[in-house]
C-alpha positions in Angstrom: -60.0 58.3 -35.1 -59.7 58.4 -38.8 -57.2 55.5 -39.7 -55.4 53.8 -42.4 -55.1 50.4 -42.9 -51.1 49.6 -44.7 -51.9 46.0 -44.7 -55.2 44.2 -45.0 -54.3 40.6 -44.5 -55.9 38.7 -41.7 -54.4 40.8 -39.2 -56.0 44.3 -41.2 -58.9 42.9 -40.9 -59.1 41.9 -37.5 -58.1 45.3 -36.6 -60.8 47.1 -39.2 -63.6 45.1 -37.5 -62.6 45.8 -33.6 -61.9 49.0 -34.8 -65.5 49.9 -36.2 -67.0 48.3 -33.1 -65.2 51.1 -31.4 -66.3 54.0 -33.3 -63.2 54.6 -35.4 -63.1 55.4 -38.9 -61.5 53.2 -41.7 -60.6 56.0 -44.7 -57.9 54.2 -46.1 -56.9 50.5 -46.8 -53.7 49.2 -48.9 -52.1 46.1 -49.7 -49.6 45.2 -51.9 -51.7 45.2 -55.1 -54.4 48.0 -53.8 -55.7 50.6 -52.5 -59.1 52.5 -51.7 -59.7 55.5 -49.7 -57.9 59.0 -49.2 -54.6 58.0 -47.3 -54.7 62.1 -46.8 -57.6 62.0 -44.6 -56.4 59.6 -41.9 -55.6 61.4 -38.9 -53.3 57.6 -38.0 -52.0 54.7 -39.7 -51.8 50.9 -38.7 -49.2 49.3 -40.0 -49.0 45.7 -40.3 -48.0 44.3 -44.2 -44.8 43.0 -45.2 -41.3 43.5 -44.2 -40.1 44.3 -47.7 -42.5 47.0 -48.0 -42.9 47.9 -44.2 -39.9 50.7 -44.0 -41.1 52.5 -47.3 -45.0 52.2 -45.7 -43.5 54.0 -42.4 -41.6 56.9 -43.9 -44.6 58.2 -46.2 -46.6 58.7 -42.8 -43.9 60.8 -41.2 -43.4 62.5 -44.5 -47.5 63.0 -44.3 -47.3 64.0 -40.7 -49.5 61.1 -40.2 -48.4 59.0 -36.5 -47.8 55.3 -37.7 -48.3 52.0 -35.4 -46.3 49.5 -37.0 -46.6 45.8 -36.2 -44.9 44.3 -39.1 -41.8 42.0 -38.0 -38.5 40.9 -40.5 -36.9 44.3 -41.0 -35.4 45.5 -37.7 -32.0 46.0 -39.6 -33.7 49.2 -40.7 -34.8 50.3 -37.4 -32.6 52.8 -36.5 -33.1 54.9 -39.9 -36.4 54.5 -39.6 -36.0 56.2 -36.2 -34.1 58.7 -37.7 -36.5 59.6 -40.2 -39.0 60.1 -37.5 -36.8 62.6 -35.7 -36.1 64.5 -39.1 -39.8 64.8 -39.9 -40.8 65.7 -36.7 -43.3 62.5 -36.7 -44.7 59.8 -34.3 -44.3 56.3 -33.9 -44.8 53.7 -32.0 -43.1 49.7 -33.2 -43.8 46.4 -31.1 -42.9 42.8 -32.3 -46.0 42.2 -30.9 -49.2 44.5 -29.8 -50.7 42.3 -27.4 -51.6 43.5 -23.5 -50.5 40.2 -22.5 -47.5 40.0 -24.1 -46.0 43.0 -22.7 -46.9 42.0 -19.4 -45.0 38.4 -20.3 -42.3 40.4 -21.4 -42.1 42.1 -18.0 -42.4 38.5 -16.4 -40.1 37.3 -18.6 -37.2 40.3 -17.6 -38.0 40.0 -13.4 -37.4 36.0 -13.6 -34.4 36.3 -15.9 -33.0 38.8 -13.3 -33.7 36.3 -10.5 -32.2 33.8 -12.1 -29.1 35.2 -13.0 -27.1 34.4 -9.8 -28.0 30.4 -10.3 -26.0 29.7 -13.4 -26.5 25.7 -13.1 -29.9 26.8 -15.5 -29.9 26.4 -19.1 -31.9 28.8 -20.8 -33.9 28.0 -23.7 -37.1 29.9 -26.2 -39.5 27.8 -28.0 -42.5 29.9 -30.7 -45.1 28.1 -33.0 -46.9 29.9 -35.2 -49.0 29.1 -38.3 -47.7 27.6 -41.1 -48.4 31.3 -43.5 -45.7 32.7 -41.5 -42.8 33.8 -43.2 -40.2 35.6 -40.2 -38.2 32.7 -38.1 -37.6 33.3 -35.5 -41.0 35.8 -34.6 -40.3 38.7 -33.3 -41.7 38.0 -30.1 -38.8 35.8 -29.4 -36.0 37.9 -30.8 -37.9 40.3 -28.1 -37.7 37.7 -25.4 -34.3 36.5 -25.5 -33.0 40.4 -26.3 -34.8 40.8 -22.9 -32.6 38.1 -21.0 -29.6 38.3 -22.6 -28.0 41.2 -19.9 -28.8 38.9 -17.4 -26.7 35.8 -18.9 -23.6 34.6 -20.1 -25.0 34.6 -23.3 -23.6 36.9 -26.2 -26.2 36.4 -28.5 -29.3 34.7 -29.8 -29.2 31.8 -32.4 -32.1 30.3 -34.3 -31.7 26.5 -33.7 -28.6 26.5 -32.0 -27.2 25.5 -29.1 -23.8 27.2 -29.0 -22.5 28.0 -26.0 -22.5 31.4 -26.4 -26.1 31.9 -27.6 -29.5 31.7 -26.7 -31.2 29.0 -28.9 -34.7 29.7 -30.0 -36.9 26.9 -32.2 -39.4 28.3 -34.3 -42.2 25.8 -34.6 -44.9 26.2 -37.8 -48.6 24.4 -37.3 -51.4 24.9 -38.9 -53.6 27.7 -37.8 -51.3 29.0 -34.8 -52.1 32.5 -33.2 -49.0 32.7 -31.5 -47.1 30.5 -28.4 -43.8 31.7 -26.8 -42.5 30.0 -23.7 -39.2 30.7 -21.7 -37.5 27.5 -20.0 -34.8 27.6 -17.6 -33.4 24.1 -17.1 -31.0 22.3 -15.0 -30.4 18.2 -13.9 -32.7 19.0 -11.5 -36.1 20.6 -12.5 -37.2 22.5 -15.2 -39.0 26.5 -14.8 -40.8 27.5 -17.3 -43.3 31.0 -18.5 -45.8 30.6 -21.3 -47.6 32.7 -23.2 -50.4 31.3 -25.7 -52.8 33.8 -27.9 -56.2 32.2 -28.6 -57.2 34.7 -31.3 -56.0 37.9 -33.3 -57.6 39.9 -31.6 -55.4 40.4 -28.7 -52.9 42.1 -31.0 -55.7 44.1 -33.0 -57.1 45.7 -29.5 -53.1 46.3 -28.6 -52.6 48.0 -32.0 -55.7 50.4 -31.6 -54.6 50.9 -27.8 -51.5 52.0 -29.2 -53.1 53.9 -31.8 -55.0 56.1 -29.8 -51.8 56.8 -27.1 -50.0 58.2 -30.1 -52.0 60.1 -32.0 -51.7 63.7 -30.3 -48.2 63.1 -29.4 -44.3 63.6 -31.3 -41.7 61.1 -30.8 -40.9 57.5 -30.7 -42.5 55.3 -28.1 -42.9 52.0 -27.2 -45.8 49.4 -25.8 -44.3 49.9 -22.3 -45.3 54.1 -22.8 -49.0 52.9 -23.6 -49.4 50.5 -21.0 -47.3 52.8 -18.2 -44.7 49.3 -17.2 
C-alpha cells in the first residue's frame, strides 16, 4: 500500500516503521506545521493527529477518494457529519477509539460480562484509564468506548468523568509518566469485587491495528468499524 501519514507524532511513527517492515509505502507525511510527499499518490491515509484538526484531515481524503483510518480521539461530536460526508463522497472509512487487537477483543469481554451482570444489581460499576502525562482527551476514548458498551445493560443513563452520580457511570482518568494505555472495568458490591483489565506495553499494538485496518478498507466503500476487520 501506498499511505499517508496525517499525524507524525509518536504514534505516526510507530506506525511508519511497522509499516515499512511490512512492505508498505510512506508517500506522504503531515503534521501540523509540515508536510512532505505527494498526498495524491497515496492509495490510503492513517489518521492519527489532533482533534481540532482531525475532522478537516478526514474530509480532504473522501473529497480525494482516498479511504481514511482515523485513530484520533476528542472530536466525536463531529462524528455523525463526518459520516455524512463519507456517504456524500462515496468514500471509505474506518474510526476506532482505539486500533488495538486486544482491545477489541476487551471490548467484547467487556459487553458479555456486563450482560451477565445485569440481572445482579447489588454490583456497582465503575472504569478506571491512565495514560501518559502528554495526553490531552479525559476521559480516553477507550473508556467513553467501554462504558458506552455497558450502559444498555444498567441503570445507568450516562457516563460522567469523576462522578459518582447515581445516574452515571464514573470513569477516573489517571495521567503518569510514560503510560501506553490501562483500562479496567470493576463491578463491586459489599461482598467481592470483579474486575477486567486491559494494559498495552507498547505502541505498537495500535500501529499493527491501524495497518490491519488499513489494509481491510482499502478496496472497499462505506463506513466500518474494528469489529468488520476483526469479523467479532
Amino acid at each position: 500500500m501506498k499511505i499517508a501519514l496525517l499525524g507524525y507524532g509518536k504514534m505516526g511513527k510507530t506506525i511508519e516503521k511497522m509499516a515499512l517492515q511490512k512492505g508498505h509505502e510512506i508517500v506522504y507525511k503531515s503534521t501540523s506545521s509540515s508536510q512532505s510527499g505527494n498526498f495524491k499518490d497515496a492509495q490510503i491515509a492513517i489518521e492519527f493527529s489532533i482533534a481540532e484538526t482531525a475532522p478537516a484531515n478526514i474530509k480532504r481524503c473522501f473529497e480525494a477518494q482516498i479511504p481514511v483510518v482515523c485513530g484520533t480521539t476528542g472530536w466525536l461530536d463531529q462524528k455523525i457529519d463526518v459520516e455524512k460526508a463519507c456517504q456524500n463522497c462515496n468514500g471509505s472509512f474506518i474510526y476506532a477509539s482505539n486500533f488495538s487487537v486486544g482491545v477489541h477483543l476487551f471490548f467484547n469481554l467487556n459487553k458479555h460480562l456486563a450482560k451477565l451482570m445485569e440481572p445482579w444489581n447489588e454490583y456497582d460499576i465503575a472504569i478506571e484509564e491512565i495514560h501518559h502525562t502528554q495526553k490531552k482527551d479525559a476521559p480516553s476514548g477507550t473508556a467513553i468506548s467501554l462504558a458506552e458498551d455497558v450502559l444498555p445493560f444498567t441503570n445507568k443513563k450516562k457516563w460522567a468523568l469523576d462522578n459518582i452520580a447515581h445516574d452515571a457511570i464514573p470513569i477516573k482518568a489517571l495521567r503518569e509518566t510514560d503510560v501506553k494505555g490501562t483500562h479496567s472495568v470493576g463491578f463491586t458490591s459489599k461482598i467481592d469485587t470483579i474486575t477486567i483489565k486491559h494494559e498495552a506495553h507498547t505502541r505498537d499494538g495500535f500501529a499493527k491495528g491501524a495497518i490491519i485496518a488499513a489494509e481491510f478498507l482499502i478496496d472497499k466503500k462505506g463506513v466500518f468499524t474494528m469489529s468488520d476487520v476483526m469479523g467479532l
